[in-house]
N, C-alpha and C positions, 0 to 999 in steps of 0.2 A: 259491539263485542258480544259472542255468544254466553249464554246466560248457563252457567256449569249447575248441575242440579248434586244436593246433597241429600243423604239419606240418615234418617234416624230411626229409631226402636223406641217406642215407648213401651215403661215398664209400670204402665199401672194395670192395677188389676182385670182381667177382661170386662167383667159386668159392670165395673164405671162408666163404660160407655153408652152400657143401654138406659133409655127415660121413658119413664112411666108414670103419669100423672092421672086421677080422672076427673078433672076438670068439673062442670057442673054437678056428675054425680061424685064427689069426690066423699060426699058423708056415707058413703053405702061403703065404702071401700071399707080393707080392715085396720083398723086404727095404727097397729104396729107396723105394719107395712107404711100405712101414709107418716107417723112421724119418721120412718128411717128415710123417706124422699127427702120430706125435710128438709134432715140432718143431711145429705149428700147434697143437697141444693140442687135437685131435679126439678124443673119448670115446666119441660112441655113433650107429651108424649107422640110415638112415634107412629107414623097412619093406621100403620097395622095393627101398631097395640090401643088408638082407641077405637076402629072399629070392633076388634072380638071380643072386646072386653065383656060386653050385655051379654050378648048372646052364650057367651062360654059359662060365666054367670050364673045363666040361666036355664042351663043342662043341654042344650044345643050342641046341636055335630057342625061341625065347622070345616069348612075347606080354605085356608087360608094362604094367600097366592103376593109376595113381598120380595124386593130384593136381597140379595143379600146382606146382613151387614143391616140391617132395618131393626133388629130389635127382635126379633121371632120367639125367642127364646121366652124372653118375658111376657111378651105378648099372652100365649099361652101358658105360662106357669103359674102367675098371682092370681087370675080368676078360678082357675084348678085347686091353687092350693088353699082357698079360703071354702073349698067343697069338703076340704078333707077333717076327718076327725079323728082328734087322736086315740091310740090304742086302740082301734076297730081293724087291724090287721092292714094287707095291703088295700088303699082303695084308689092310685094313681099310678099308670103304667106309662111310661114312654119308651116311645122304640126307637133307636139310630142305625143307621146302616154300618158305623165303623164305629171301631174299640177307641177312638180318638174323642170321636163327638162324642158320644154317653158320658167321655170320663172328664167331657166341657161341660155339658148340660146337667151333670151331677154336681159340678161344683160351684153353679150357678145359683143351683137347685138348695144346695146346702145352707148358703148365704142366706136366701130366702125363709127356709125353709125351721130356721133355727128361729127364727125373730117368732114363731107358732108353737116351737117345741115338740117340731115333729122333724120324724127321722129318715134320712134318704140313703140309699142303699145301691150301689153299681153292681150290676150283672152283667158284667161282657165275658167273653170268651177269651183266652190268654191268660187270664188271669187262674187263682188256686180255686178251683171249686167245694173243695170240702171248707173251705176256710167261707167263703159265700153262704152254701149250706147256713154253717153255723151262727151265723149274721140274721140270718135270714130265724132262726128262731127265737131273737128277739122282735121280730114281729115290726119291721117296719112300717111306717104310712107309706113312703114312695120307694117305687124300685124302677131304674133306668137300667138299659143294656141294650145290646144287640137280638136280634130276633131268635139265633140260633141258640144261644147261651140260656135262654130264658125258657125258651121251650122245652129245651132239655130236661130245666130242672121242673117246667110242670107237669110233663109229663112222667117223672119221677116222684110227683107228687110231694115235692119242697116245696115251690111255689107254691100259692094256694090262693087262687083268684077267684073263689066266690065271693068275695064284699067289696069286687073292685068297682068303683065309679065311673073312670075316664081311662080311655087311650090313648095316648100321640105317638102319630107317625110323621119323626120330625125327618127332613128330606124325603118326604112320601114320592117324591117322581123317581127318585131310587130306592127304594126300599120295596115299591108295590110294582117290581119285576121281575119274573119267574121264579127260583126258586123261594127267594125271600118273601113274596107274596105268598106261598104256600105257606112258610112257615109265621107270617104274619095273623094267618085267617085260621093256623092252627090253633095259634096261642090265644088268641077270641075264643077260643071254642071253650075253654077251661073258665073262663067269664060268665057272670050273670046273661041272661038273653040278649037284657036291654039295658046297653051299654053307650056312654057318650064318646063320641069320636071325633079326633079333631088331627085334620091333617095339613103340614105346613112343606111350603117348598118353596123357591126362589126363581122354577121355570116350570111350563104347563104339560103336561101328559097327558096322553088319551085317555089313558087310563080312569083320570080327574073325570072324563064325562062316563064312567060305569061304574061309579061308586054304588052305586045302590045296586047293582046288579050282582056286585061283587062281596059288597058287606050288610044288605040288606037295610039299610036308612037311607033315609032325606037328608041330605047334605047341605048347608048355607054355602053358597061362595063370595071370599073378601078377598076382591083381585084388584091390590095396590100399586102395582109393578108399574104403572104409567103416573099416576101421581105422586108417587112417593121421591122424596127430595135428600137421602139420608145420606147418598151415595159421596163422597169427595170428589174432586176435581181426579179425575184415571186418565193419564197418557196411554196412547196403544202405539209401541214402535215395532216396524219391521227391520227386522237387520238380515241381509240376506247374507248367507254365509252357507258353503259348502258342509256339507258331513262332516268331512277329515279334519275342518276347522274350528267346529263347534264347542270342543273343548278348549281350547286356545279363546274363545270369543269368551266362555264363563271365565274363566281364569281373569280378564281383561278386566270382565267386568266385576267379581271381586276385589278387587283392588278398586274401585272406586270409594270416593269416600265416606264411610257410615253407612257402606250398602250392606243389604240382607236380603235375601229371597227364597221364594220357593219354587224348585225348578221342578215341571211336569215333564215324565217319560213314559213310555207305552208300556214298554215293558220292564220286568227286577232285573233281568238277566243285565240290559243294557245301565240300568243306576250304579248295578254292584261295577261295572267294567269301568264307568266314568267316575265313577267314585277315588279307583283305585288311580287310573290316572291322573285325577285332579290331589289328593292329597300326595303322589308324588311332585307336583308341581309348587307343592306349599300351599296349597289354597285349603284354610279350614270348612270344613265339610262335614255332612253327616247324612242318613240315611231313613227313609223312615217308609216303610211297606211291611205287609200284613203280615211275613212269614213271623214277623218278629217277635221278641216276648216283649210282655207289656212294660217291663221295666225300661227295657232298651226304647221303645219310643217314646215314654213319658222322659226319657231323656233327652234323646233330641231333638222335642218340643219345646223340652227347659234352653237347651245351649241355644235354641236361635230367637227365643224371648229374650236371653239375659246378653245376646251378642256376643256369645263366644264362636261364632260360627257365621263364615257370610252366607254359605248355602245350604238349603235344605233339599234334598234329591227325593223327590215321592211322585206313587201314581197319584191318577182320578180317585181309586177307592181310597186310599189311605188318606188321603186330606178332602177327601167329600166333608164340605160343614165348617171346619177348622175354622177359627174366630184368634187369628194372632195382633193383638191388639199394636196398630201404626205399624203392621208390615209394610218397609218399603215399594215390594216389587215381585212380580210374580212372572218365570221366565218357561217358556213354552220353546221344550230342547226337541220337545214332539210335538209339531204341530195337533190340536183336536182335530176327532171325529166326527162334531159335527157344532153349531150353535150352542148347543146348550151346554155341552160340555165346556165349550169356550165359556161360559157366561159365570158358569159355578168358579170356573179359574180363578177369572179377574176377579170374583167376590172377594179372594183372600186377603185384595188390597183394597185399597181404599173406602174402609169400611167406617162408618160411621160418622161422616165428614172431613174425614183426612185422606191427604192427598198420596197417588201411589203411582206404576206405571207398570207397563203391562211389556213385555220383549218377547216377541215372535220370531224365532230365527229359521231360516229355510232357505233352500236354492230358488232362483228366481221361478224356476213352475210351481214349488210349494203354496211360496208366497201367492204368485195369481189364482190356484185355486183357495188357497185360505181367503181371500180376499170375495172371492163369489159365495164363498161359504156364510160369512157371515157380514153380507152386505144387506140384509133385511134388519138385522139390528142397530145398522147407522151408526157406529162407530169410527169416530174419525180416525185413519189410521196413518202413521207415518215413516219414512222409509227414517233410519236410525243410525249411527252409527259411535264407536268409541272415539274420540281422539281428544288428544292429549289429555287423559285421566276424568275424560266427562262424557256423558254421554248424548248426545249431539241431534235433531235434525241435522238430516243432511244440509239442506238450503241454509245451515247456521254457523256451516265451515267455509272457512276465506274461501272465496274464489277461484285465486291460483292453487291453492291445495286440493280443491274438488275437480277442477281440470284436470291435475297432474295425476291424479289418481283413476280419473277417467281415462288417458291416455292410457293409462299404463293398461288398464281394462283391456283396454283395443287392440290389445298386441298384434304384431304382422307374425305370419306363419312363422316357427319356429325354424331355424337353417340348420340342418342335423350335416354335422362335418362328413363328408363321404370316406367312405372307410378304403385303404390301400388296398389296391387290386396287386396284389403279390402273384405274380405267374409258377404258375407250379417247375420245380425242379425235378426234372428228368434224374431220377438214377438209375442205374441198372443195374438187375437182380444179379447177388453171384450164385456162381453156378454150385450147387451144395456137389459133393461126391455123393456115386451112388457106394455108400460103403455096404451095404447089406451085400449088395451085388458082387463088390469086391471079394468079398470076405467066403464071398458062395467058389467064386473063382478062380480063389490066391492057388488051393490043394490042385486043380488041373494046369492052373499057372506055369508052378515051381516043378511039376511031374514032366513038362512038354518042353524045360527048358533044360532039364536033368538025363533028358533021353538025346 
């Protein structure tokens, strides 16, 4: 009997999931931080956080290379934040490429960040800035945001980064690309000379090998991505299905049971058109891309934690990072552009040891080139289907239901009825009078019949 798969939401906190312990050197650690492990019953840290742990420590630039969904966050934040001291102005920057993550790694950040009695501060864009500003002259220790929001205000001279210590560039393989690298190496500029940096990501860039060309240090690299165990058990199904169908195929698969996901599109234009489609159809939905105001996404972040909502309709940029703690499923309406793009996807599931699935939908050329695309990252992948309210390997539907549905595949040429040869009817034109003419000739008429 095929084995129906169900989905649930967990609703604990994000950062319960991350563990950070430091093991032998555990007496150097700071004492608040290790009685709060403790008390949450943390045992054993995760590759990446104990390799960077010395090194970050230690005033070190670090290039740290982890899957998704590994812990990254913490990795770099507790050996950071045991550098900081309080009321000495800002001396810890972290950069995120979306108003999404900063407003995850602040409140990660805060958790932490209290246990010290020091204060973190969100700087993204979207948000009120005079209200920021104001915040901002109580003189925090940490300030997180986006690249463009922060520059702004240091170059306005709000910010004020001469006693800063550390920088992270969390998702550095997007964030250190065009113009955001500009505005990245601008906001260094307002920085002491010699400054520690530390850059973290989930897949490799070239860019990784011109760090010092580009930011002027020696960079460490801590590249886990092949020992690291932190991943869940991730299905990858292909469901082949036409364009005109694909909304029909979501719909299907909302109605599965305790499902929830987040659906990847190329572009807004095409989220806002299936969005409107799908909540005609009854399927609860929501939307979450950059043009938005922050309130509105911090909303539909909330509706698909708390499961008021099975789908969530975003780009690559808007859920770059995104940490939704036991998401189901992660549904690709648009096939990626390329490996890596695919790889940030699937991070949104099966993060932290729990299990997720990944839905590729496309017409059969999609499929075959997705399939060359990312067949160096050795993903087993499976053709996939819905039936009867689960969702299926194929090979795991009866027999006679996979034949009858293959025939049906194979249709014979369609017999288009022959339309009636009606022979045209002859009529014949009447002969109009010529009355003009008449009318010319009535007065010589009546004259020649009169004589």
């Amino acid at each position: 009997m095929a084995k129906e798969r169900k989905f649930q939401i967990s609703l604990k906190p994000d950062w319960r999931y991350l563990t950070f312990v430091t093991g032998p050197e555990e007496e150097k650690m700071n004492s608040k931080f290790e009685n709060s492990f403790k008390e949450q019953g943390f045992t054993k840290p995760t590759l990446i956080q104990e390799q960077v742990y010395e090194p970050l420590k230690e005033g070190k630039s670090v290039l740290g290379l982890a899957p998704t969904g590994s812990g990254k966050t913490l990795a770099y934040l507790l050996p950071l934040l045991e550098q900081v001291d309080k009321a000495q102005g800002v001396q810890l920057v972290i950069v995120a490429p979306s108003q999404e993550l900063a407003a995850q790694i602040t409140e990660v950040a805060r958790q932490w960040a209290k246990l010290v009695d020091l204060t973190v501060l969100s700087l993204i864009g979207g948000a009120n800035v005079k209200r920021q500003i104001e915040k901002l002259k109580k003189a925090p220790e940490v300030v997180i945001g986006t690249p463009g929001r922060m520059l702004e205000l240091a170059e306005n001279k709000k910010l004020k980064l001469h006693n800063v210590k550390a920088f992270v560039f969390d998702e550095a393989d997007d964030l250190l690309t065009e113009q955001t690298l500009v505005a990245c190496r601008s906001l260094l500029n307002h920085a002491p000379g010699i400054v520690q940096l530390a850059f973290f990501s989930a897949t490799k860039s070239d860019i990784f090998d011109q760090l010092h060309q580009w930011f002027g240090t020696e960079v460490e690299v801590f590249d886990v991505r092949a020992e690291d165990q932190t991943q869940g058990e991730v299905e990858h199904f292909l469901v082949e299905t036409p364009v005109r169908k694909r909304i029909d195929t979501l719909r299907k698969l909302s109605n599965l049971e305790k499902f929830s996901a987040l659906v990847f599109f190329k572009k807004v234009t095409e989220i806002e058109n299936a969005a409107d489609k799908l909540k005609y159809l009854g399927v609860k939905v929501a939307v979450l891309e950059g043009q938005q105001r922050q309130v509105e996404r911090e909303k539909a972040l909330r509706q698909l934690r708390k499961g008021e909502i099975s789908l969530l309709l975003t780009t690559d940029v808007a859920a770059r990072g995104l940490d939704i703690v036991g998401l189901p499923a992660v549904i690709n309406y648009d096939l990626p552009k390329d490996s890596n793009t695919y790889i940030h996807r699937v991070g949104r599931t099966g993060r932290m040891g729990a299990s997720g699935i990944v839905i590729n939908l496309g017409n059969d050329h999609d499929l075959r080139n997705f399939r060359q695309l990312v067949q160096s990252e050795n993903y087993e992948l499976h053709f996939g289907t819905v039936y009867r309210g689960a969702l299926l390997r194929v090979e795991e539907i009866p027999d006679e239901v996979r034949e009858s549905q293959l025939s049906k595949s194979k249709t014979e040429p369609v017999q288009r009825k022959k339309k009636k040869i009606v022979s045209p009817v002859i009529v014949e034109k009447k002969k109009h009078k010529k009355r003009k003419r008449d009318r010319l000739n009535k007065g010589k008429r009546h004259k020649k019949e009169n004589q």
